[in-house]
N, C-alpha and C positions, 0 to 999 in steps of 0.2 A: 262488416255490416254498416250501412249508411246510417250515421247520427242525425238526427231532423233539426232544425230547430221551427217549431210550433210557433205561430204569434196568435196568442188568444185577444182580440179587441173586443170593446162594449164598453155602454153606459152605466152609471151604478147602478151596482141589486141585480144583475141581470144575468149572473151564475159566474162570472168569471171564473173569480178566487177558488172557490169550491171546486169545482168542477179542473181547472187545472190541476190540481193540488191530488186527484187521483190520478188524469191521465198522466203527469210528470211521476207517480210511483208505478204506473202498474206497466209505465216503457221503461223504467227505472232509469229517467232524465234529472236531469235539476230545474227545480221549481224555483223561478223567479217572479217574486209580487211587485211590481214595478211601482203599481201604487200607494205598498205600504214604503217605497224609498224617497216619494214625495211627502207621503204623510209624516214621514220624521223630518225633513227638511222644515214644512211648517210646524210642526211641535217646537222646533228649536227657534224658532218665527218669533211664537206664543212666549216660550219660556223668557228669550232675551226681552221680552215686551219689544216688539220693533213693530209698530204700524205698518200694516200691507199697503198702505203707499208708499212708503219708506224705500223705494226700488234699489237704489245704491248699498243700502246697507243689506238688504236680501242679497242680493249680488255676494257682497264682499262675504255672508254668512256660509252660503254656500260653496265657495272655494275652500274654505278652512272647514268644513264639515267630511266625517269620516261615515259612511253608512255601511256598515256589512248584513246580510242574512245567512243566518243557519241554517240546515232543517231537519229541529228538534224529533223527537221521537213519536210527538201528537199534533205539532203547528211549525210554523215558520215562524223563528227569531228575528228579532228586526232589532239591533242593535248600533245605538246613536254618539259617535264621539266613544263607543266602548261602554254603554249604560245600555243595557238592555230596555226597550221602550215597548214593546210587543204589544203589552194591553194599552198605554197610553196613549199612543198614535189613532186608535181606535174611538175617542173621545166625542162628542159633540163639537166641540171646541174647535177643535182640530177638522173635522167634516168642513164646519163653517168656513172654515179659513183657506183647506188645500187649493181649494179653486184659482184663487188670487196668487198664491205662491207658486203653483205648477205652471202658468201664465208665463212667467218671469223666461226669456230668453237663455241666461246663465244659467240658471237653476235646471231647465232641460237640457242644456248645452255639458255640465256636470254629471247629472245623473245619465244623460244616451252615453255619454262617454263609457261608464260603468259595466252599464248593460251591454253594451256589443261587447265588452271585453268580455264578459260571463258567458256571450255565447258562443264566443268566435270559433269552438271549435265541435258547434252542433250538441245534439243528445241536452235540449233544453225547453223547457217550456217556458216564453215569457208571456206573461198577462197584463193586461194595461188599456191606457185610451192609444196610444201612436205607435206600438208596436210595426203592426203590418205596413203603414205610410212612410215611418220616419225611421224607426231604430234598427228594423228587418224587413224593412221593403221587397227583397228578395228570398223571406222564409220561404220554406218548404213546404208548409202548411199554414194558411191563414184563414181563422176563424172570426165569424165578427156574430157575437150574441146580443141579442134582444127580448126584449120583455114590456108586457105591458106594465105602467106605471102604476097603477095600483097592484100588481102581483110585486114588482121591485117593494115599492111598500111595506107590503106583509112581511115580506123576506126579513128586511132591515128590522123593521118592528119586533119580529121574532128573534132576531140574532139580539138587538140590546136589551129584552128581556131576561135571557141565559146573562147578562151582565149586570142584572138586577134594575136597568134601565127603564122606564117606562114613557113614549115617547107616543101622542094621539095619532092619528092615521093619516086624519087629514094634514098636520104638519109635515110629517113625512115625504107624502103627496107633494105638498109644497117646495122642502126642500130639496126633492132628487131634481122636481121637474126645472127648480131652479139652477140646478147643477146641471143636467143637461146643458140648457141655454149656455151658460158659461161655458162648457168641454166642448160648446159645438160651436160656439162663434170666436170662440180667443183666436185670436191671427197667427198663434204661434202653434202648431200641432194641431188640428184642432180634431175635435173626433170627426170619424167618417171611417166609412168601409174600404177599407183595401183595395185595390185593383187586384182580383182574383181570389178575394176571400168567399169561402163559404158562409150563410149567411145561417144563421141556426136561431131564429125563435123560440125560447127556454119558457114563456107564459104556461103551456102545459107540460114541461118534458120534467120528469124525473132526474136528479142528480146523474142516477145509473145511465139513464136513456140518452145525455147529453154526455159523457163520460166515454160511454161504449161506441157512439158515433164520430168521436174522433179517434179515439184510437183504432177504430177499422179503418179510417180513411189511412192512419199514420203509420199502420204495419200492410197497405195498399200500396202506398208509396217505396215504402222501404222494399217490398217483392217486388216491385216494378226497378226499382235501381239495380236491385241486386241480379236480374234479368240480363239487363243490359251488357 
């Protein structure tokens, strides 16, 4: 049976994480968060104090950086240099910052390196902003989700609440829409739809209802190879 590899793209809040994180169990793939292997690069940004203009020393950080993922029994492990970092990468802090570190030439140059190695040999789900363009331009299956910015909002809002976080709306608003900009004009990767990805609007759909629509497309695919 033909292994897929999946490239789930989109901007933040906009179902990715989630919503892969079933379909990679329920094809019983491996779930790669692409995003939380950025957000540990910039934790380690934060922690050595290195100023995000500092480009050199980004650079040099991230060659000598060791990133592996799990996937625990309820979440995906995200472990940094061998430290488990799972809920810290998750930070404000760290939010603030990815933008500027994921930018960095080397730093993607590092990390795409990793990820094709994780999928080279299919039966994977990767999620991200450059999957379908840059890392697996020739997936199997490329999804690119959207949402509106106030419903992304909520979502965030609700997740760092469960963290005991509390965080106004309108900020929020602020800073996804400021993240966008950033994910969408940086010169390096920059987000954008795939050339033949499916385009899936999550503003109303249910976890389930975006879940269940790729996996029909992705056990579609697989009847059609196995056809052949």
């Amino acid at each position: 049976m033909k292994k897929l590899v999946i490239a789930i793209d989109g901007p933040a809040a906009s179902g990715k994480s989630t919503t892969s994180k079933i379909v990679a169990k329920r094809l019983g793939y491996l779930y790669v968060d692409t995003g939380a292997m950025y957000r540990a690069i910039t934790l380690k940004v934060l922690q050595h104090k290195i100023k995000l203009d500092q480009q050199e020393e980004i650079d040099r950080l991230a060659e000598k950086t060791k990133i592996r993922l799990e996937q625990g029994e309820d979440e995906l492990k995200v472990f940094l240099d061998n430290q488990d970092v799972t809920k810290a990468i998750r930070s404000q802090a760290v939010t603030k910052a990815v933008s500027a570190v994921s930018m960095r030439r080397k730093v993607r140059d590092v990390l795409v390196r990793e990820q094709r190695r994780m999928g080279q040999r299919g039966g994977v789900v990767l999620e991200g902003r450059d999957i379908g363009t840059v890392v697996f331009p020739d997936a199997d299956l490329k999804i690119f989700m959207i949402a509106d910015v106030e419903e992304r909002a909520n979502r965030r809002q609700k997740d760092l609440k469960k963290e005991g976080v509390d965080v106004p709306l309108d900020q929020l608003i602020k800073e996804i829409r400021e993240r966008d900009r950033k994910d969408s004009g940086r010169e390096i990767s920059p987000l954008r739809k795939a050339k033949g990805a499916l385009v899936l609007d999550t503003s109303h759909m249910t976890i389930t209802e975006q879940a269940d629509l790729i996996v029909n497309r992705a056990i579609e695919l697989i009847n059609e190879s196995n056809d052949r």
